[in-house]
Structures are given as C-alpha cells and as structure tokens.
N, C-alpha and C positions, 0 to 999 in steps of 0.2 A: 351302928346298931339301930340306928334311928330311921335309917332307911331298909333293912332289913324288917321291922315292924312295918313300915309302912306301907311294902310292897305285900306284906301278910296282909294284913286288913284289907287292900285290894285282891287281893286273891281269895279270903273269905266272900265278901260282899258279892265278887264275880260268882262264887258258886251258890249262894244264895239265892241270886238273881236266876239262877237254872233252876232252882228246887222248887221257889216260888212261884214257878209259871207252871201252870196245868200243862202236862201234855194236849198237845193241839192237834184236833182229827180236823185234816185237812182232805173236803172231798173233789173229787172234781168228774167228768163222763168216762164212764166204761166204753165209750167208742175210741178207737186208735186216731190220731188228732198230729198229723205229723206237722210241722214237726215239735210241736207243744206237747201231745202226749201219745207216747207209745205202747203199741198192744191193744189190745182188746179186752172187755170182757170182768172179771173183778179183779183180777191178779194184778199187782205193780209190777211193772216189767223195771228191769236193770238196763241200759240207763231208761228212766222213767221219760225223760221228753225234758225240753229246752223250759216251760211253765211248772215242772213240777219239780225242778233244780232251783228255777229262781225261787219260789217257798221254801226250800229247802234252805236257802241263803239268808231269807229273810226272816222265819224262824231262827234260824243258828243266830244271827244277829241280835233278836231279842230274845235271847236265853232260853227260848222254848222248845222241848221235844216235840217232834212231829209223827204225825203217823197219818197215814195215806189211806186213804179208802177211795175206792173207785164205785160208782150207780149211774142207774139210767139216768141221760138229763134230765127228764123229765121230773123226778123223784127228786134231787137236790136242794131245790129253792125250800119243800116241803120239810124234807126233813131238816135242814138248818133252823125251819122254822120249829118246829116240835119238840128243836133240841137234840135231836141223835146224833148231827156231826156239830161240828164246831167253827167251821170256817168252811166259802167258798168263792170264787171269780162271779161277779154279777153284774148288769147294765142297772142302772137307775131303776126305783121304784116305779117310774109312769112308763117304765118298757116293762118291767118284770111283773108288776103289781105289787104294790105295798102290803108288807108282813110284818105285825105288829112283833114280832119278837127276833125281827134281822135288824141288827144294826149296820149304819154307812158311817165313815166318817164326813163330818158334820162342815158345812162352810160357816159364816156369822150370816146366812140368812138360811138355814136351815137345810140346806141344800147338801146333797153330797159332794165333798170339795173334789175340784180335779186336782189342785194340788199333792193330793194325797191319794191319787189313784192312776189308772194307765189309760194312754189313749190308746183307742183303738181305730183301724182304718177297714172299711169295708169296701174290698176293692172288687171288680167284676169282669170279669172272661167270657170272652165272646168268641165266635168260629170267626177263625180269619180269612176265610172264603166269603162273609158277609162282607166286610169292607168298610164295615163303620168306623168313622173317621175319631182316632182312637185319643184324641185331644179333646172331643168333644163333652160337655155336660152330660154327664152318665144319665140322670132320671129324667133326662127332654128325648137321651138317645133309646133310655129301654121305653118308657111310653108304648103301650100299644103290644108290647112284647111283652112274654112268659120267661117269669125270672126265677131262676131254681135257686133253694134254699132247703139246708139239712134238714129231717125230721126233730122238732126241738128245737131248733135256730131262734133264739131270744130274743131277737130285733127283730123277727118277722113285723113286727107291728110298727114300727120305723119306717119297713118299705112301702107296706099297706098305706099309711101316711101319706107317701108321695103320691099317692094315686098308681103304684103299679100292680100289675097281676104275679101273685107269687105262686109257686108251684110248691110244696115243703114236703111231696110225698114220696123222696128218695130220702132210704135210711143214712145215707153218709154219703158225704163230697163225689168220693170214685166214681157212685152210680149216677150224680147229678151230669158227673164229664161223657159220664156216657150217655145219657139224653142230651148234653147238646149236642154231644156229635151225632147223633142220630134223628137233632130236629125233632126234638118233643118236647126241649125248650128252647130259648133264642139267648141265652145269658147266665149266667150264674153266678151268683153274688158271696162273697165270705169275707170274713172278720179278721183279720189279720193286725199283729206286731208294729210292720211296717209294711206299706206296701209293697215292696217286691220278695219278702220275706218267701213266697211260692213260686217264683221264677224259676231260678234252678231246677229243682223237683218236677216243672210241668217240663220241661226243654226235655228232659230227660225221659219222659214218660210220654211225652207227647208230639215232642218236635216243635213243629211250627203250624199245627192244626189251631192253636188259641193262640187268643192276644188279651194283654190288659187292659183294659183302660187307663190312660193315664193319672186320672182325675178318681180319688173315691168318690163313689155315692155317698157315704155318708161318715164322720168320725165321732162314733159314740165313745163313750168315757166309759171304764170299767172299773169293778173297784172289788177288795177284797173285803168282805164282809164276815159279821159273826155272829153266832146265835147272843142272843141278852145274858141269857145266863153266866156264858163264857165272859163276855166284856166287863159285868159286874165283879166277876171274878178276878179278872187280869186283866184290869185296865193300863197299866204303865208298860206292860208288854203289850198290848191290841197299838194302845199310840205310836209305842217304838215301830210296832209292824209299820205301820200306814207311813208313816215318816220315811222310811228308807224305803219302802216302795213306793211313793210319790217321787224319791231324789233318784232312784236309783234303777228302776223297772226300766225305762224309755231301751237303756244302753245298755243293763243285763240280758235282758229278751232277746235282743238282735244278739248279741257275743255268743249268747247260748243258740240261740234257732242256727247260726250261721255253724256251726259246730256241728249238728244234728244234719245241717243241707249238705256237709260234706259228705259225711260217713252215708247219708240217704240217697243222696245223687248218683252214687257208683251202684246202687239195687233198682232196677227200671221197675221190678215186678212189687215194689209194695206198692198198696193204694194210697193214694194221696189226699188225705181230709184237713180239716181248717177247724177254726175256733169255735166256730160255733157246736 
C-alpha cells in the first residue's frame, strides 16, 4: 500500500510539472535548413528536421508543451526580444548584439556558459579544381578570397573579424554552391553540428566538384535562449532545458542529422542549406 501511494504522489507531481510549465513557442527560420530544418516558408513540416526533434526532446524532458513557429531570420532575435515567441537557437551577445530582454544561461563570470549550450563548427567548401591544400589554416587559406555566406548568417561578424571579404547576398546555401561553381565566389563557409554533418548530402548533389576543409574556421558556441518574461515564469523548467542540452545536444544532433542524411541522400534534387 505504501508503495502504491508513493508511486501516486510520483505520478501527481510528474503531471504537475507538465501543467506548471507555460507552453513554450519555440521559433526558429522559415528557410529549409537541411538537415536541421525542413520545408520552407511558415508551415512546420512533418518530420520537422534533426534541431527541431531535439527541442522537441528537450522540452518533453522538462515537462513543457511546445509549439513551433517558423519567421524570417532576420525577425527572430527581435521578436524574442518583444516577447512574441518564447525561445530560440542564438550565438553569444557580441555576435548577435545584446537584447536587454533575451536571456543566455549564465557562467559565474557572467558569461554564457558552454557548458550549457552547443558547439558549433563552421566549416568551408572550396572548388576542388583550386587545389587548396585542404589541411591547411582555413582564414590564412581564404585571405584575399570572397567568402559566401547566407542572407542573415549570425556570425557574419566573426568572419568580418578575421579580416576576410564576405559575400551574404545569396538567399540560402544552394544558391551560395552555385556561385562557387560559377566563380562569383572562392569558398563558402557554414555552421554546422559537426563537421562532416554535410558530407553525404554534397557527395550526392554534387559529386566531387567541392572539398572541405579539414580544419573549421571557426567554433562558435550556441545556445538556446528565452524571452525574460518566459524565464521569470518558468524558471526550474528554462534550467532543466539548458541542463540536458548542455549534457545531451553534442550526440542528439549527430543521431538525429545522421537519420535526416539518410532519408536525404537518396533525393539528389533537394537543395541543400546549413545553420545559419
């Protein structure tokens, strides 16, 4: 009897913990993002992408409903700040700009902790007819070369940093592959999982026209973020969030994107876009 009570009381509290959490508007880009997000446009597509599974996981985890909305990139950062959505994927404040009403989980110096958020690797594709030696230091190798990057690409300011020339005036990845093969730019740079995470996908669309680089340009830290209002709200679910996506995002992302690479690899004709 005694453990019959007890296992009730657990089972109250569990649904408690679901009642208690605001349903959570998770947004993220209306651009198709394979293989993180799929479709286009506002509509969540079924399966939604390998990034918007793992929220999906990490919500279920800290008891809260989710609901999905898809906007321009552009429009995101803003509305999180205003309030309209509730959560989204972001780089650091001195990439994004500091918004007095998004919160980051916090290190003990103020800082957004990586601990409690995802690395990201920013890897770059080159025409394999140049010949760059693909071991080498990515920002000594683009130097002097035009580096293509998504319209809305977040780190753009990251690369601008190292002294190179970015290009950001192609609406999405596909079109960026198609200026390099056309030699309108010399490289193109995206933000990826893990680095070979678009391997597959290019083999397949592309052949052996690109190569990677071995070596990222650069590994910015991402993190998932929430309006003030929502965190004052639900704060012991915001912490659960960050907690299990610090332990648990590295090796969900891959399990998921690699899932996505299969079913994607066998379709030559979708275009292929990246993180940013």
């Amino acid at each position: 009897m005694c453990q019959f009570f007890f296992a009730l009381m657990l089972a109250l509290l569990a649904g408690r913990a679901v009642a208690d959490c605001a349903p959570l508007r998770f947004a993220y880009t209306d651009k198709e993002v394979l293989p993180y997000y799929v479709g286009a446009g506002a509509e969540v597509a079924e399966p939604p992408g390998a990034a918007v599974e793992l929220m999906r996981e990490a919500a279920a985890k800290a008891g809260c409903p989710l609901s999905l909305q898809r906007l321009p990139t552009g429009r995101l950062l803003a509305s999180l700040d205003a309030g309209t959505i509730d959560a989204m994927l972001t780089y650091a404040p001195e990439v994004v700009g500091a918004r007095p009403n998004v919160v980051y989980p916090l290190d003990r110096a103020g800082r957004p902790d990586p601990a409690r958020g995802m690395r990201l690797y920013t890897m770059v594709f080159v025409r394999a007819a140049d010949g760059l030696p693909r071991g080498g230091a990515p920002a000594e190798l683009l130097r002097g070369r035009v580096v293509g990057l998504s319209q809305g690409a977040q780190h753009i300011k990251l690369l601008r940093g190292l002294g190179l020339t970015v290009d950001d005036g192609a609406a999405n990845p596909a079109l960026n592959f198609e200026k390099l093969k056309l030699g309108r730019i010399d490289a193109f740079a995206i933000a990826l999982g893990a680095p070979d995470e678009m391997d597959a996908l290019l083999a397949v669309r592309y052949g052996g026209r690109f190569v990677r680089l071995d070596k990222p340009l650069l590994t910015p830290g991402s993190w998932l973020v929430f309006s003030k209002d929502y965190y004052e709200g639900n704060r012991r679910q915001v912490e659960a969030l960050w907690q299990w996506i610090g332990a648990n995002s590295s090796l969900r992302i891959g399990a998921l994107s690699r899932k996505y690479t299969g079913r994607l690899s066998r379709m030559p004709d979708r275009s292929l876009v990246t993180t940013d």
